[in-house]
PyMOL Python script that loads the backbone (N, CA, C, O; Angstrom):
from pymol import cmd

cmd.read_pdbstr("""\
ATOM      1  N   UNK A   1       0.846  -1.167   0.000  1.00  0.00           N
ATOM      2  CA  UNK A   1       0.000   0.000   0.000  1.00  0.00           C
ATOM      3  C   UNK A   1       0.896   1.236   0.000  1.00  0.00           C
ATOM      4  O   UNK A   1       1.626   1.498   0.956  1.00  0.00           O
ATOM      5  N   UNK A   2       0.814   2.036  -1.171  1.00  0.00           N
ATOM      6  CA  UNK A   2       1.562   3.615  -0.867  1.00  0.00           C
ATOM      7  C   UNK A   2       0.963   4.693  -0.567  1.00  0.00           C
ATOM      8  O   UNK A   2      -0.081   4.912  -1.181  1.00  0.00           O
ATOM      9  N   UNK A   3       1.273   5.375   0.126  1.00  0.00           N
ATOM     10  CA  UNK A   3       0.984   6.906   0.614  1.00  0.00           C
ATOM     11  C   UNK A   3       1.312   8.007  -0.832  1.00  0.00           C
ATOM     12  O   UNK A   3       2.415   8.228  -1.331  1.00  0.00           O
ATOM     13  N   UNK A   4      -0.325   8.690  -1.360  1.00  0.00           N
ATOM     14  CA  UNK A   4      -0.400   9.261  -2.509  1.00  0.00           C
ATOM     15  C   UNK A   4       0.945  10.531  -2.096  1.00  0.00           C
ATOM     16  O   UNK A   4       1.319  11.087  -1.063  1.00  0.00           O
ATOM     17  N   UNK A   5       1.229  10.553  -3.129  1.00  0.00           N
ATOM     18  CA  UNK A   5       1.755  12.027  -2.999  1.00  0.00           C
ATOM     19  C   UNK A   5       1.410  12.946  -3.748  1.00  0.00           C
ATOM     20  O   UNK A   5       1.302  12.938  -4.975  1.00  0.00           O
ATOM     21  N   UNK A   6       1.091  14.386  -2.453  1.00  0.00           N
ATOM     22  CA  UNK A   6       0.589  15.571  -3.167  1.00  0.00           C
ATOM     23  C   UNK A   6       1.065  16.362  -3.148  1.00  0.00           C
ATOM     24  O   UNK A   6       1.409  16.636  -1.998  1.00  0.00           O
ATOM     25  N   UNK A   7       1.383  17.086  -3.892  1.00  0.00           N
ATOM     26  CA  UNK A   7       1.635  18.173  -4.722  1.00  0.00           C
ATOM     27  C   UNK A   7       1.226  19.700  -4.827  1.00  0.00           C
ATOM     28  O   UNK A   7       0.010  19.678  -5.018  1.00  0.00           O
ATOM     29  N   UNK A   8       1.611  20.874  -4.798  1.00  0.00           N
ATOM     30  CA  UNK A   8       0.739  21.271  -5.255  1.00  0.00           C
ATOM     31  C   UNK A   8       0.967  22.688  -4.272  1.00  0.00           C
ATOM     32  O   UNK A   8       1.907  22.833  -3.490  1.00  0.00           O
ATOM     33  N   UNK A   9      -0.012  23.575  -4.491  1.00  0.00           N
ATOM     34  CA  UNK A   9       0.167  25.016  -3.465  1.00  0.00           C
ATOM     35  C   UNK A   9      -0.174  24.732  -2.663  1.00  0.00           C
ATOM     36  O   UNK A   9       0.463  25.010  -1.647  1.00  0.00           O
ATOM     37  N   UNK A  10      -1.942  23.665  -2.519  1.00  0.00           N
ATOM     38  CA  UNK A  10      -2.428  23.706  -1.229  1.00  0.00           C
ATOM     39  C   UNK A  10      -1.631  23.096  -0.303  1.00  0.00           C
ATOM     40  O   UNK A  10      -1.807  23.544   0.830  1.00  0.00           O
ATOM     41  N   UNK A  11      -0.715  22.123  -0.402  1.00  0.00           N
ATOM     42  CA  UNK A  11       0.529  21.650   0.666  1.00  0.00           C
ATOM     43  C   UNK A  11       1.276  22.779   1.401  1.00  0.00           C
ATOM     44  O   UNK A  11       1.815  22.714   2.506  1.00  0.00           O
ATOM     45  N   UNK A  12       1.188  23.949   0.461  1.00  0.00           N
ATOM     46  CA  UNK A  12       2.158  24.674   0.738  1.00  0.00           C
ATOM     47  C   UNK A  12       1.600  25.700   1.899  1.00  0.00           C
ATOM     48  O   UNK A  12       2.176  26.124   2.901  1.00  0.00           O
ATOM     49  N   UNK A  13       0.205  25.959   1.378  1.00  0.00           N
ATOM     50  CA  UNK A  13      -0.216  27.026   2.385  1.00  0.00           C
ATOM     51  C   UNK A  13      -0.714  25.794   3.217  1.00  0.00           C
ATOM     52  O   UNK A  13      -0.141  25.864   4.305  1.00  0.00           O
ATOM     53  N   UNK A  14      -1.487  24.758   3.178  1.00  0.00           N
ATOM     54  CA  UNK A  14      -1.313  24.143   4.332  1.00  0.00           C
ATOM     55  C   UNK A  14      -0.427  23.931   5.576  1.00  0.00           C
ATOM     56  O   UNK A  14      -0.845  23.681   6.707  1.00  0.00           O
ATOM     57  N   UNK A  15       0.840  24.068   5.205  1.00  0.00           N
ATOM     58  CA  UNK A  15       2.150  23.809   6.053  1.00  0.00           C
ATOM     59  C   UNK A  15       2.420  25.003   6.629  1.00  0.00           C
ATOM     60  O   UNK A  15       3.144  24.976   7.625  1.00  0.00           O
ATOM     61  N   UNK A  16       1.695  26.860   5.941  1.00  0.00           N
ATOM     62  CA  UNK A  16       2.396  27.848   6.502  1.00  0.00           C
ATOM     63  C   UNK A  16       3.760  27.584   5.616  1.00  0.00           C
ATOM     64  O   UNK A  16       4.757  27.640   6.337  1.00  0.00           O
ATOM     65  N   UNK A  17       3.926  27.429   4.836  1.00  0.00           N
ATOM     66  CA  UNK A  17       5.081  27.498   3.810  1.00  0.00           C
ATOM     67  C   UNK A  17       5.413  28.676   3.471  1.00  0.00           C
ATOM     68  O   UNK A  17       6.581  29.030   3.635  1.00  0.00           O
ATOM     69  N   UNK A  18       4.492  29.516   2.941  1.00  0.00           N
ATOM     70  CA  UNK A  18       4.626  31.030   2.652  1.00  0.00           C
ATOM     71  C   UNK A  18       5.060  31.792   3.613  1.00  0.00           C
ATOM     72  O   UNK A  18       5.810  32.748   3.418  1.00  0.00           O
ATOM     73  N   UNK A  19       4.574  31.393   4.873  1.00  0.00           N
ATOM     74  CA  UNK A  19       4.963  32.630   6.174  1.00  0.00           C
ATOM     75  C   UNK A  19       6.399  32.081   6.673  1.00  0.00           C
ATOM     76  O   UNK A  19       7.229  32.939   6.975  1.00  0.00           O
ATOM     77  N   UNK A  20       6.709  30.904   6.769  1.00  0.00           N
ATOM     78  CA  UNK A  20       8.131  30.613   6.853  1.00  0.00           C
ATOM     79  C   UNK A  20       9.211  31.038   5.906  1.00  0.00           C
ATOM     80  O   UNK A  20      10.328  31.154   6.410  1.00  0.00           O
ATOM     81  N   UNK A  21       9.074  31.316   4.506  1.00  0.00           N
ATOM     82  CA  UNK A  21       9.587  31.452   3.740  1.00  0.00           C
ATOM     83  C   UNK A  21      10.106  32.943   3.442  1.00  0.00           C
ATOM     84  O   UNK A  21      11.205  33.353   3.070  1.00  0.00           O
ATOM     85  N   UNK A  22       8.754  33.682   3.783  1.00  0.00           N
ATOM     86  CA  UNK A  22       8.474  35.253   4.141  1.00  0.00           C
ATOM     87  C   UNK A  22       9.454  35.393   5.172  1.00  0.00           C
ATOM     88  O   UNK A  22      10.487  35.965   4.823  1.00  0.00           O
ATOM     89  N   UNK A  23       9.397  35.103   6.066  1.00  0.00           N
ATOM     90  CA  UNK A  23      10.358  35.331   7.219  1.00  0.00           C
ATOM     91  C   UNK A  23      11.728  34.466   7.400  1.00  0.00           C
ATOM     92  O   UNK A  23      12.273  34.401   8.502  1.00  0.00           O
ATOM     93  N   UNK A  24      12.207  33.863   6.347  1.00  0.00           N
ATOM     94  CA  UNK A  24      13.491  33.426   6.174  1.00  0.00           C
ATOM     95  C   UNK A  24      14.515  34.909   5.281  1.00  0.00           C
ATOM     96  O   UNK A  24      15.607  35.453   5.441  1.00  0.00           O
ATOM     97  N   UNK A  25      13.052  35.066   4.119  1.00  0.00           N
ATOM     98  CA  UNK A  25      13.505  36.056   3.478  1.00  0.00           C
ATOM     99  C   UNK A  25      14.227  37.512   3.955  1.00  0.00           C
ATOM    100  O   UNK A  25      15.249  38.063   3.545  1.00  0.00           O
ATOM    101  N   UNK A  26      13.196  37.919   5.060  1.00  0.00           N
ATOM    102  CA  UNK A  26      13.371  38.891   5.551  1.00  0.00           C
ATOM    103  C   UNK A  26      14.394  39.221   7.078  1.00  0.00           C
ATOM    104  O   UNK A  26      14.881  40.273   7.490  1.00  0.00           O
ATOM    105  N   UNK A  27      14.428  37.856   7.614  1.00  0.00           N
ATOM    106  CA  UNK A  27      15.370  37.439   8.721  1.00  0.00           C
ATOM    107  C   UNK A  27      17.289  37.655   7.451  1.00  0.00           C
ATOM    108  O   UNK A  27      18.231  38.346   7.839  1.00  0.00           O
ATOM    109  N   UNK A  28      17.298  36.882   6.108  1.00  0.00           N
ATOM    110  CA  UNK A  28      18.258  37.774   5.306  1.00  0.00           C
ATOM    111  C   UNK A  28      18.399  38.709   4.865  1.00  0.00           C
ATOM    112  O   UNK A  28      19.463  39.328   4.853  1.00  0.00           O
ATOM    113  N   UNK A  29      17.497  39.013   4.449  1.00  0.00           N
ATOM    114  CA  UNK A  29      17.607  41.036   4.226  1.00  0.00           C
ATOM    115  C   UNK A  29      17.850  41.879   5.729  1.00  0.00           C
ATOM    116  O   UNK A  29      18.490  42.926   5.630  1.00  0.00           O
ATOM    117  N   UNK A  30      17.453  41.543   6.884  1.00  0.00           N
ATOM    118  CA  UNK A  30      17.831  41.787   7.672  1.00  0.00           C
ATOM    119  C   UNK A  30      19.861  41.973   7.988  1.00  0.00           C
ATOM    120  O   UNK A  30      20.612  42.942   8.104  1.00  0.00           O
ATOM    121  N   UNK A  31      20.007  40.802   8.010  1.00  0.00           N
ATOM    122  CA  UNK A  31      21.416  40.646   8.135  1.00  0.00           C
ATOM    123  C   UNK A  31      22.303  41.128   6.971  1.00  0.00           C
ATOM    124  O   UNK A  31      23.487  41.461   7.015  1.00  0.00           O
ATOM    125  N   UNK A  32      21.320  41.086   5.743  1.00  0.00           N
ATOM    126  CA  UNK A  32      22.722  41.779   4.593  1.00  0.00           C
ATOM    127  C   UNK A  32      22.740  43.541   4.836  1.00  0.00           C
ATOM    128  O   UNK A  32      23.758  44.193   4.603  1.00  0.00           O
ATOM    129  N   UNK A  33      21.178  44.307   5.441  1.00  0.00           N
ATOM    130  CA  UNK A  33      21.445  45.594   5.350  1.00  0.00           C
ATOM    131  C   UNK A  33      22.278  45.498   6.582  1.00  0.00           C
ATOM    132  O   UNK A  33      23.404  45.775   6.171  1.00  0.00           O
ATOM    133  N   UNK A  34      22.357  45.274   7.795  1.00  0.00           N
ATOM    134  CA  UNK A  34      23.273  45.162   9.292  1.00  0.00           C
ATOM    135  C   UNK A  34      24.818  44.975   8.672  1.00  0.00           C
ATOM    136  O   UNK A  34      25.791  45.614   9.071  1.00  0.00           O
ATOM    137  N   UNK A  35      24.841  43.852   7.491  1.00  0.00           N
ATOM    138  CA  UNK A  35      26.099  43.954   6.936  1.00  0.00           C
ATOM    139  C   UNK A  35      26.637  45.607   6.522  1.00  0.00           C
ATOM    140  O   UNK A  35      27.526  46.335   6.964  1.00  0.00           O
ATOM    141  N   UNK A  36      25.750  45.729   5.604  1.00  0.00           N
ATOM    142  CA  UNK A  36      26.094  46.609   4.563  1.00  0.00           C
ATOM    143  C   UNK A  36      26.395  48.052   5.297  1.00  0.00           C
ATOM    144  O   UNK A  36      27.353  48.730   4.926  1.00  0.00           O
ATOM    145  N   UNK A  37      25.309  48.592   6.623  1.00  0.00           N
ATOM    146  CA  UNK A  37      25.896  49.300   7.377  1.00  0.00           C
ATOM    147  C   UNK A  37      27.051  49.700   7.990  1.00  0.00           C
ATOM    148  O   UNK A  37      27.527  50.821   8.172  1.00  0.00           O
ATOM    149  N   UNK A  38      27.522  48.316   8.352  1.00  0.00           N
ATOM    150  CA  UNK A  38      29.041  48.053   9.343  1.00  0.00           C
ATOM    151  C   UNK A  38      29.973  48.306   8.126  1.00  0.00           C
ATOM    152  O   UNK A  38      31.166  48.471   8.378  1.00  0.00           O
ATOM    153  N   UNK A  39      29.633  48.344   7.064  1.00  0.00           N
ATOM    154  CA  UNK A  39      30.731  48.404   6.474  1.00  0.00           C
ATOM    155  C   UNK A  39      31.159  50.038   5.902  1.00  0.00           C
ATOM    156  O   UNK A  39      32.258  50.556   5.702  1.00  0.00           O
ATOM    157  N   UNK A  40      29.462  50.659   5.719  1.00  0.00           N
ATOM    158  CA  UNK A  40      29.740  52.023   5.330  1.00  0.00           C
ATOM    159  C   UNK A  40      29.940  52.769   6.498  1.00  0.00           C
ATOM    160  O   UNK A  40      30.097  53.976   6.318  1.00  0.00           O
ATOM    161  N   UNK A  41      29.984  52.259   7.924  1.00  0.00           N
ATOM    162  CA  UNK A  41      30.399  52.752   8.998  1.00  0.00           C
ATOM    163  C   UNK A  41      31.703  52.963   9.240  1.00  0.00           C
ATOM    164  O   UNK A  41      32.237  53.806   9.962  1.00  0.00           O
ATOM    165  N   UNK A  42      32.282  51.906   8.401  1.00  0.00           N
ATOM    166  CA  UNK A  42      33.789  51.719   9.111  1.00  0.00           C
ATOM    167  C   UNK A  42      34.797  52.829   8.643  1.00  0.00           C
ATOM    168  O   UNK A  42      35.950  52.925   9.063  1.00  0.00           O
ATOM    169  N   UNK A  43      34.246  53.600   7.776  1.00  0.00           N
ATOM    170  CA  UNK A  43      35.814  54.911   7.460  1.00  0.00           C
ATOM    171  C   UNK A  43      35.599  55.636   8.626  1.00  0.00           C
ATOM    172  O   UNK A  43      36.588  55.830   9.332  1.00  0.00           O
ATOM    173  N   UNK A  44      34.441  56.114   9.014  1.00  0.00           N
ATOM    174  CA  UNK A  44      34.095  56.975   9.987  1.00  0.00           C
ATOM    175  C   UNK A  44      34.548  56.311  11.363  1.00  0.00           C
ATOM    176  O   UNK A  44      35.017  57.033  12.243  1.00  0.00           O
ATOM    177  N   UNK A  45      34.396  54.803  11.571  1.00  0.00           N
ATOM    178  CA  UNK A  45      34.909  54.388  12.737  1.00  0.00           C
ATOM    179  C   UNK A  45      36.792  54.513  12.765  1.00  0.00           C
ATOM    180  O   UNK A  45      37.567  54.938  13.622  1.00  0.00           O
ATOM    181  N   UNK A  46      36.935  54.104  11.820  1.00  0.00           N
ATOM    182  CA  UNK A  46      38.499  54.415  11.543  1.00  0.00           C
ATOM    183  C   UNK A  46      38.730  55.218  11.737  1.00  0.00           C
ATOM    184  O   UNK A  46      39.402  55.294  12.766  1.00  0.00           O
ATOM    185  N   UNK A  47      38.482  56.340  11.125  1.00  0.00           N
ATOM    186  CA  UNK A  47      39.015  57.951  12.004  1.00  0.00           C
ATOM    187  C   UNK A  47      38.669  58.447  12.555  1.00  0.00           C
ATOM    188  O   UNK A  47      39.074  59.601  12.693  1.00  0.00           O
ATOM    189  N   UNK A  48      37.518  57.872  13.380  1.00  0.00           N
ATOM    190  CA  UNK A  48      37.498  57.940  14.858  1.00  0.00           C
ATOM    191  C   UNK A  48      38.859  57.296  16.091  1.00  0.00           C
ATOM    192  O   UNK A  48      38.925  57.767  17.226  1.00  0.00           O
ATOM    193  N   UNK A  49      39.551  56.511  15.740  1.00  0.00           N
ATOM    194  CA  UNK A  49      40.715  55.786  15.955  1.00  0.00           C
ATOM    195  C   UNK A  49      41.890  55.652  15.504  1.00  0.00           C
ATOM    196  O   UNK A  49      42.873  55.010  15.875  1.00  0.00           O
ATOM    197  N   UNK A  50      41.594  56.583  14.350  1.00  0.00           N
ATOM    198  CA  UNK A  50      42.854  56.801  13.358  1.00  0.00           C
ATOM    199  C   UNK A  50      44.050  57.321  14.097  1.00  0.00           C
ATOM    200  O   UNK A  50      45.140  56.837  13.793  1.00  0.00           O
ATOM    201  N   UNK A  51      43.975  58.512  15.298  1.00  0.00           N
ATOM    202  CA  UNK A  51      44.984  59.074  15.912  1.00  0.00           C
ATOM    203  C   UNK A  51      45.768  57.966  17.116  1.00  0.00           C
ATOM    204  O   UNK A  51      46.808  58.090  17.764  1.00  0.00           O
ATOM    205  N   UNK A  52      44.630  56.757  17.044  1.00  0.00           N
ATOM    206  CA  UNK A  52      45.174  55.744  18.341  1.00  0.00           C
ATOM    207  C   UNK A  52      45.792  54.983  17.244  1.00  0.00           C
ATOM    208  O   UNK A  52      46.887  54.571  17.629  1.00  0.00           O
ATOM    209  N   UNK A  53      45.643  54.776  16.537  1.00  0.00           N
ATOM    210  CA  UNK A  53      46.592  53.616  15.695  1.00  0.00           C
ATOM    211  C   UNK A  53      47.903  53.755  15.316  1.00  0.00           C
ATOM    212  O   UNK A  53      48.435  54.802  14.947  1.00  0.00           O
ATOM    213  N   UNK A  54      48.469  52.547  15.428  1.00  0.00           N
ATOM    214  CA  UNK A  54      50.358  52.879  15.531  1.00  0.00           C
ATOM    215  C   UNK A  54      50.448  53.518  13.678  1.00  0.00           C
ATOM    216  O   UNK A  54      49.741  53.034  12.795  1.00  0.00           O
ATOM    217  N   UNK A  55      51.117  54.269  13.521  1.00  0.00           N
ATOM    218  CA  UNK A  55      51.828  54.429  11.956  1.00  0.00           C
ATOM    219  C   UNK A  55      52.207  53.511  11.339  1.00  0.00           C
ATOM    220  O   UNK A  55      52.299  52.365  11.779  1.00  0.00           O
ATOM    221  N   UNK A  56      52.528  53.932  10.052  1.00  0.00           N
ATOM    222  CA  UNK A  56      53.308  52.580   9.250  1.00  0.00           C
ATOM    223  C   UNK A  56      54.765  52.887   9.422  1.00  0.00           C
ATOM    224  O   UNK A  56      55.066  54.075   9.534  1.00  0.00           O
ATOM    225  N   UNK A  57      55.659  52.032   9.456  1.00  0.00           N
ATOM    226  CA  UNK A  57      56.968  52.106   9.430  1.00  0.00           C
ATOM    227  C   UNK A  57      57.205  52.504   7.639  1.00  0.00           C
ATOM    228  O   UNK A  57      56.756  52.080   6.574  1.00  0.00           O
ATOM    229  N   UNK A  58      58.261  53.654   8.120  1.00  0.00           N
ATOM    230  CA  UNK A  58      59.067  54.243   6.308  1.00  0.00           C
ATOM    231  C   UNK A  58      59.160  52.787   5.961  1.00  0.00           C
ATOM    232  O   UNK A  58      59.220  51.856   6.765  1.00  0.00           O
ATOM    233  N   UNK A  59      59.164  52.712   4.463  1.00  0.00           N
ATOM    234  CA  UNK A  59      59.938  51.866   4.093  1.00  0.00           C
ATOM    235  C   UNK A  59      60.529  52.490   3.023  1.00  0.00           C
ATOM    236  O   UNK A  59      60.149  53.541   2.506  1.00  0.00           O
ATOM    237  N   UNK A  60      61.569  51.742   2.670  1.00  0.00           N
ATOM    238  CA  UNK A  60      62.320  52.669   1.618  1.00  0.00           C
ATOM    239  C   UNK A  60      62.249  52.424   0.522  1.00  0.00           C
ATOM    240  O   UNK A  60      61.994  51.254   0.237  1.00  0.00           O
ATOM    241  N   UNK A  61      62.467  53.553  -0.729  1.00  0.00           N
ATOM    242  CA  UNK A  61      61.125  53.711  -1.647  1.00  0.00           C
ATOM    243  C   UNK A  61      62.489  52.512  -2.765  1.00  0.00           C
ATOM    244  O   UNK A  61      62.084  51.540  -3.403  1.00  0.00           O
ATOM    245  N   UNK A  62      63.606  52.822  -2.738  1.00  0.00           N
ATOM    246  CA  UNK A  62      64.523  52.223  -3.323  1.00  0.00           C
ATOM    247  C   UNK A  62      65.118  50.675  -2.751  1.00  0.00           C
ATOM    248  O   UNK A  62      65.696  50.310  -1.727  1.00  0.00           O
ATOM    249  N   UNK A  63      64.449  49.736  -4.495  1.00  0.00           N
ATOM    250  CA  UNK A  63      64.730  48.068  -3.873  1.00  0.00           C
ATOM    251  C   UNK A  63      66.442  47.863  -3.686  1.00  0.00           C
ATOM    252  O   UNK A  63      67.359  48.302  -4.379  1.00  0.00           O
ATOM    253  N   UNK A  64      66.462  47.057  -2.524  1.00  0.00           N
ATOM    254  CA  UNK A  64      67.817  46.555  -2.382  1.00  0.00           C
ATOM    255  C   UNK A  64      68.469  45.853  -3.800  1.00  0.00           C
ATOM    256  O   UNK A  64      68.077  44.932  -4.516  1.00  0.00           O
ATOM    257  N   UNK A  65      69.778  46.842  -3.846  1.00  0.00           N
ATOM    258  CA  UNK A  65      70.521  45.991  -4.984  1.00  0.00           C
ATOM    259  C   UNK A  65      70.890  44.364  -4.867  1.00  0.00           C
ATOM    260  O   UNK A  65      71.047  43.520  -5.749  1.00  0.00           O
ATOM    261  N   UNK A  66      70.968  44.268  -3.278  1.00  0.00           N
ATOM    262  CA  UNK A  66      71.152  42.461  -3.708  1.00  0.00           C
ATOM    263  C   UNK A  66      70.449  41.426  -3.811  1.00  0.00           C
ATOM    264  O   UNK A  66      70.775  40.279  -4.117  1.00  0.00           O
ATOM    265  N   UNK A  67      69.354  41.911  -3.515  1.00  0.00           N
ATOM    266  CA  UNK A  67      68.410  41.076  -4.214  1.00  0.00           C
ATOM    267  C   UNK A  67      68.246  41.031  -5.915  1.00  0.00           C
ATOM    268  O   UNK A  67      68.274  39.914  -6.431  1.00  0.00           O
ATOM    269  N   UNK A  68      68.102  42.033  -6.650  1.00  0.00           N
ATOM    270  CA  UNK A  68      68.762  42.073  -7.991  1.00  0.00           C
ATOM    271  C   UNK A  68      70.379  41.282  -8.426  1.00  0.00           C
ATOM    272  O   UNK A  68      70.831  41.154  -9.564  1.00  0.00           O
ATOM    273  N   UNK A  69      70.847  40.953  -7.467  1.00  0.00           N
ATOM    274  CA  UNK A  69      72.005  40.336  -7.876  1.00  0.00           C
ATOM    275  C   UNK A  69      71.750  39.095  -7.594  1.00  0.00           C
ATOM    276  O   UNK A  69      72.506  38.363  -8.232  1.00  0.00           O
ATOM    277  N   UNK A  70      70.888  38.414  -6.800  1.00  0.00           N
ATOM    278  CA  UNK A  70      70.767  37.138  -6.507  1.00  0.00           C
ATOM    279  C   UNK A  70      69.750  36.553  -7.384  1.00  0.00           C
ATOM    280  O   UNK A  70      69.425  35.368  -7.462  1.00  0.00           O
ATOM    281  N   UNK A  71      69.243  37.680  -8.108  1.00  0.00           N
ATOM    282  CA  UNK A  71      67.806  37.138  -8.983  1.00  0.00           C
ATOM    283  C   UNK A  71      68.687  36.944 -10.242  1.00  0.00           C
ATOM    284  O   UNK A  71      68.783  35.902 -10.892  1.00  0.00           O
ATOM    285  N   UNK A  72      69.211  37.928 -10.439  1.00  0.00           N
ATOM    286  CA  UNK A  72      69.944  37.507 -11.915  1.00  0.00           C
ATOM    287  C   UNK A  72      71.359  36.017 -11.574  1.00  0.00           C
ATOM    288  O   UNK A  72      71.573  35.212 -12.481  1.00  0.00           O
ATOM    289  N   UNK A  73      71.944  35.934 -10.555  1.00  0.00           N
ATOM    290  CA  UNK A  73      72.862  34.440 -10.189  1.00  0.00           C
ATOM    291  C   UNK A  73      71.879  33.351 -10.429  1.00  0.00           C
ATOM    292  O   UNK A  73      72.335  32.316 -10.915  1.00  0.00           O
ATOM    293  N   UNK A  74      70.583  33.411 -10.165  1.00  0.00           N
ATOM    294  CA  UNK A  74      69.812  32.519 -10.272  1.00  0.00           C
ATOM    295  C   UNK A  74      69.394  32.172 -11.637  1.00  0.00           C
ATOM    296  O   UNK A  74      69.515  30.985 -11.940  1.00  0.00           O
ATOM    297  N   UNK A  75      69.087  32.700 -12.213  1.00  0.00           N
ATOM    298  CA  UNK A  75      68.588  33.006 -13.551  1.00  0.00           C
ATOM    299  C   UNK A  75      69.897  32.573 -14.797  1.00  0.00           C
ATOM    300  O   UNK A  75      69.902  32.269 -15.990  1.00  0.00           O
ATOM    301  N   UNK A  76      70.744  32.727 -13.901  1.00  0.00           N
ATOM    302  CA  UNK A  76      71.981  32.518 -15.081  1.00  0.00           C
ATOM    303  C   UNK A  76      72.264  30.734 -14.613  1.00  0.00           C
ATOM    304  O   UNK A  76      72.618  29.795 -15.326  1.00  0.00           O
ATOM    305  N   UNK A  77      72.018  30.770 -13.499  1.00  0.00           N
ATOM    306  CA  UNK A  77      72.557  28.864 -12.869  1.00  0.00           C
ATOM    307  C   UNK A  77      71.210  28.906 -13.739  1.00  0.00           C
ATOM    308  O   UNK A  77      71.759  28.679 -14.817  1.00  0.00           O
ATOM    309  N   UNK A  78      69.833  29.029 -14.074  1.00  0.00           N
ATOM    310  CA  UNK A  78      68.903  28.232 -14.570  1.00  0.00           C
ATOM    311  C   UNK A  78      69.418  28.071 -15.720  1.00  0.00           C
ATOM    312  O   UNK A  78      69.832  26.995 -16.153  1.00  0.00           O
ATOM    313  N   UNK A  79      69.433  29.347 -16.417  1.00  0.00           N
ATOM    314  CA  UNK A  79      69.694  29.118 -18.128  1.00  0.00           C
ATOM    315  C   UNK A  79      71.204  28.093 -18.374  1.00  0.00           C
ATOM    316  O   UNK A  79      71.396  27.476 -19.422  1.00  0.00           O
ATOM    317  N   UNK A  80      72.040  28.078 -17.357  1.00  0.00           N
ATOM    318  CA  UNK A  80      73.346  27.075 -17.384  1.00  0.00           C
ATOM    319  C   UNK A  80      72.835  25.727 -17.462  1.00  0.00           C
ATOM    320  O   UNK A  80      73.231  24.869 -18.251  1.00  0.00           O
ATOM    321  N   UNK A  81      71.901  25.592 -16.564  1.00  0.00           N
ATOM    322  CA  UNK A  81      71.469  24.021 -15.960  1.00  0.00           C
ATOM    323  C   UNK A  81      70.495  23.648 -17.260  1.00  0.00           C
ATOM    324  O   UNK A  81      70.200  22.479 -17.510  1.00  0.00           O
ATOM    325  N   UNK A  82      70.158  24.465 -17.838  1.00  0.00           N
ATOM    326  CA  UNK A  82      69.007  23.897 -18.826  1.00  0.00           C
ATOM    327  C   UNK A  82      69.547  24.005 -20.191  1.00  0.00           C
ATOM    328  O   UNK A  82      68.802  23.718 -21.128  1.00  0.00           O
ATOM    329  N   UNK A  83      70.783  24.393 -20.419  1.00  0.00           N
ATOM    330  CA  UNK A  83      71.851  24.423 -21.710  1.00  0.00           C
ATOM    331  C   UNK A  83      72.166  22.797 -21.544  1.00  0.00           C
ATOM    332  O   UNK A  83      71.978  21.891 -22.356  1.00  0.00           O
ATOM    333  N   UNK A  84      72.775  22.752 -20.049  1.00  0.00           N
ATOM    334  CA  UNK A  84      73.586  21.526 -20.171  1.00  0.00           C
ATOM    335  C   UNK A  84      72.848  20.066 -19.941  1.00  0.00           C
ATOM    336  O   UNK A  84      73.430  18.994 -20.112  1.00  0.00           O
ATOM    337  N   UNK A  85      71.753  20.171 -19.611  1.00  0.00           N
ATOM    338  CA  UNK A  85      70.590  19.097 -19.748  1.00  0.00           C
ATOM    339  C   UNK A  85      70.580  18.532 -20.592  1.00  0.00           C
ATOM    340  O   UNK A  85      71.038  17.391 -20.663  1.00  0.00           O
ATOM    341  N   UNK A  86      69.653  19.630 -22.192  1.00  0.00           N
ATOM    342  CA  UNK A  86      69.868  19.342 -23.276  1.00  0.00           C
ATOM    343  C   UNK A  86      70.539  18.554 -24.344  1.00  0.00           C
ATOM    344  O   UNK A  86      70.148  18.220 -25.462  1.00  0.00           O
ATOM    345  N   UNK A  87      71.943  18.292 -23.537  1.00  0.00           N
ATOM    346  CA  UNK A  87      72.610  17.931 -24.812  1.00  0.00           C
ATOM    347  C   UNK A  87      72.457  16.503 -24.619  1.00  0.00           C
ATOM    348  O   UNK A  87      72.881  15.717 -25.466  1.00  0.00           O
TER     349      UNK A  87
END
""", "prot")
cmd.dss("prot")
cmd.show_as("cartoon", "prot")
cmd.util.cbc("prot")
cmd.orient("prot")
């Protein structure tokens, strides 16, 4: 013996389907505008705190030459190592 299955809207408003659904909807729109606030809040919270926050350390605007020298040693052992593979 099987149990018919139905289908259909009247299941749906039978169950209160619509009012759960309504209020899933709106329980997320809830939380994305709460998002969306905190976020257009935050420049204004920032410089509200901006004077408590540590600085950035200088860094200096010119890259170290030895790192340029170790990139090109490298680059030359590759192109060496992959000449002498080859043959």
């Amino acid at each position: 013996m099987s149990i018919p299955l139905y289908i259909g809207w009247q299941r749906i408003l039978d169950g209160q389907g619509l009012g759960i659904a309504f209020t899933g909807m709106f329980i997320v729109f809830l939380a994305l505008a709460a998002i969306s606030l905190c976020i257009a809040l935050l420049p204004k919270v920032m410089a509200a705190f901006g004077d408590d926050l540590p600085e950035r350390p200088n860094t200096p605007t010119e890259p170290d030459s030895s790192h340029d020298d170790e990139a090109l040693a490298a680059a030359v052992g590759c192109a060496l190592d992959e000449k002498n593979n080859n043959r």
